[in-house]
One Martini backbone bead per residue (centre of mass of N, CA, C, O) as a GRO file, in nm:
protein
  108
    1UNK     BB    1  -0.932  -0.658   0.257
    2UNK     BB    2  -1.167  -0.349   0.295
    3UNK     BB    3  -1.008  -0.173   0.183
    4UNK     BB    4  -1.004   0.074  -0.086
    5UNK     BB    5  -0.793   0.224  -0.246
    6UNK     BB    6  -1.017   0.473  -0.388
    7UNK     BB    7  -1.018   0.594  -0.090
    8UNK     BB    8  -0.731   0.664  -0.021
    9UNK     BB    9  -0.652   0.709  -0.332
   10UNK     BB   10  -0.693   0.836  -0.622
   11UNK     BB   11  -0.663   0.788  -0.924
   12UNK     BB   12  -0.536   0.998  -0.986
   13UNK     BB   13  -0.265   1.034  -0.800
   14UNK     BB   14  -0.194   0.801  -0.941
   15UNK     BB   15  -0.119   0.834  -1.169
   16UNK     BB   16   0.070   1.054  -1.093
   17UNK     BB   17   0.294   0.875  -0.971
   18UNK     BB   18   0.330   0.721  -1.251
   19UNK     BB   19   0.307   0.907  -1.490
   20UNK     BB   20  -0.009   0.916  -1.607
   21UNK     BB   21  -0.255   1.025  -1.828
   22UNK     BB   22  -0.447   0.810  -1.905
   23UNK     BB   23  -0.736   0.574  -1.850
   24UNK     BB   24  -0.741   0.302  -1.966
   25UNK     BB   25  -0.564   0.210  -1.672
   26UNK     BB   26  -0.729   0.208  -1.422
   27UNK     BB   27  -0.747  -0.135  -1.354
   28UNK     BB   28  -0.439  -0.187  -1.341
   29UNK     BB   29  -0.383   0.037  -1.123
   30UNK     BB   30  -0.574  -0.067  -0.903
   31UNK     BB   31  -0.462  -0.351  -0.852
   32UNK     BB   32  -0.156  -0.264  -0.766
   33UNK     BB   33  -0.242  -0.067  -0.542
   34UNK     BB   34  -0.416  -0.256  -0.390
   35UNK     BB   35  -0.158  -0.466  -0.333
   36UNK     BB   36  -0.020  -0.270  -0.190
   37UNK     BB   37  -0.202  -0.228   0.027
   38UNK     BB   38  -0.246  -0.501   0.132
   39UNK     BB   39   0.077  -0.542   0.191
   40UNK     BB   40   0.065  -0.280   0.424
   41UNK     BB   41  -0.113  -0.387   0.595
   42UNK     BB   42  -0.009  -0.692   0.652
   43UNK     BB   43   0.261  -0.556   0.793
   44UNK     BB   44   0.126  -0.359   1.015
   45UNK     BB   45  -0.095  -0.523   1.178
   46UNK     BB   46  -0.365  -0.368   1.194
   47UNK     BB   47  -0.732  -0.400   1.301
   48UNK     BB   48  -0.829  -0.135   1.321
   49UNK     BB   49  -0.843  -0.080   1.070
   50UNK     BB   50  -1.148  -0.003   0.864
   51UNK     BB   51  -1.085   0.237   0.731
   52UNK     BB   52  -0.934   0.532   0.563
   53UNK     BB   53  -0.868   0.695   0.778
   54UNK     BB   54  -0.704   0.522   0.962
   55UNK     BB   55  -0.440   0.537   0.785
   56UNK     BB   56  -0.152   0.641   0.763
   57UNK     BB   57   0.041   0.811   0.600
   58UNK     BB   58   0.340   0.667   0.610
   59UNK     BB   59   0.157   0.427   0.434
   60UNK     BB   60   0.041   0.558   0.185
   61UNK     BB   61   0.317   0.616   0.079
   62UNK     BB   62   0.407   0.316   0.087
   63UNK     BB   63   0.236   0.259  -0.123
   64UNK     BB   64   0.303   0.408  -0.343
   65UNK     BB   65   0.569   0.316  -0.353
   66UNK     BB   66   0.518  -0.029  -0.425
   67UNK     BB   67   0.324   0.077  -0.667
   68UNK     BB   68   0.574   0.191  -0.830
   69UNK     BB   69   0.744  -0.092  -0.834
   70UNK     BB   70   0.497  -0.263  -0.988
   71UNK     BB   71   0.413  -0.092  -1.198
   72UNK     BB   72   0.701  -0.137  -1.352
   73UNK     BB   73   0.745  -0.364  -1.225
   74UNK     BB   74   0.504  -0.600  -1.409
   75UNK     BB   75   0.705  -0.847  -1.553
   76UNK     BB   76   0.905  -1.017  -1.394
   77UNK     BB   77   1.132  -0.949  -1.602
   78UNK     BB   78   1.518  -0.923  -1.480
   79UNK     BB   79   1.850  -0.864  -1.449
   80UNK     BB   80   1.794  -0.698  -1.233
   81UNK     BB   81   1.779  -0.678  -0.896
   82UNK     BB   82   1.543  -0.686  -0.681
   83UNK     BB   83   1.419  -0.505  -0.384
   84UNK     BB   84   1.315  -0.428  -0.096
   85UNK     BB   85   1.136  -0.132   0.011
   86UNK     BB   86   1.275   0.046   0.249
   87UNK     BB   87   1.131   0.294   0.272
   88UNK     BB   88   0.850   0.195   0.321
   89UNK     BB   89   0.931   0.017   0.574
   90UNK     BB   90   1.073   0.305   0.670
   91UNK     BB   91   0.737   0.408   0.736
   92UNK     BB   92   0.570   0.193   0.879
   93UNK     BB   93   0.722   0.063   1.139
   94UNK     BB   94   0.575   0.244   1.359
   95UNK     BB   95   0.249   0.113   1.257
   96UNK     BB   96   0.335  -0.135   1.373
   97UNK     BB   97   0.239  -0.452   1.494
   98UNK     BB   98   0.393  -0.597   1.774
   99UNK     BB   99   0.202  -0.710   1.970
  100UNK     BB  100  -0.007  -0.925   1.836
  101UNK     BB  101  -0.274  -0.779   1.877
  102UNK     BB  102  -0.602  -0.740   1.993
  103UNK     BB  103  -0.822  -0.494   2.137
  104UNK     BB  104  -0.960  -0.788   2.269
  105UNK     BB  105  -0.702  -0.860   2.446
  106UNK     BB  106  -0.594  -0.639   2.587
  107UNK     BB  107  -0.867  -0.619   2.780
  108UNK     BB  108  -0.810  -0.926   2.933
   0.00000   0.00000   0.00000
């Protein structure tokens, strides 16, 4: 994906996202933010979304939950079992490609 993670969502949001006050992991926030955003990105399959403007806002939320997710459990070893994020997916529902077509398919 071409999207950069903090063109949609500032760093500084990030942080405060996962209640982080200091700058030292900006690194590693920002890598596993990028990783949610790639994640909701390829859920969506819509290929039309080409800049940060394109993303729509219940994606960029469904990103942030994913982002809280990883950047908590960023060790995956737990005892107890992690399931995937229903919140994030019923965000995203709606913005997904069903159609799994690209706009010069449409118009064929």
């Amino acid at each position: 994906m071409s999207i950069s993670v903090t063109d949609v969502v500032p760093i500084e949001e990030l942080r405060q996202h996962i209640e982080f006050d200091g700058d030292d992991r900006d690194a590693l926030i920002t890598r596993y933010a990028q990783s949610a955003l790639d994640y909701c990105l390829r859920w969506c399959d819509d290929p039309t979304w080409k800049d940060a403007e394109d993303v729509p806002s219940p994606v960029v939320t469904a990103m942030l939950l994913v982002f809280g997710d990883m950047f908590e459990h960023r060790t995956s070893q737990t005892e107890v079992q992690l399931y995937v994020n229903r919140a994030a997916e019923s965000l995203m529902w709606h913005c997904r490609n069903w159609s799994n077509t690209t706009p010069t398919e449409e118009t064929s």
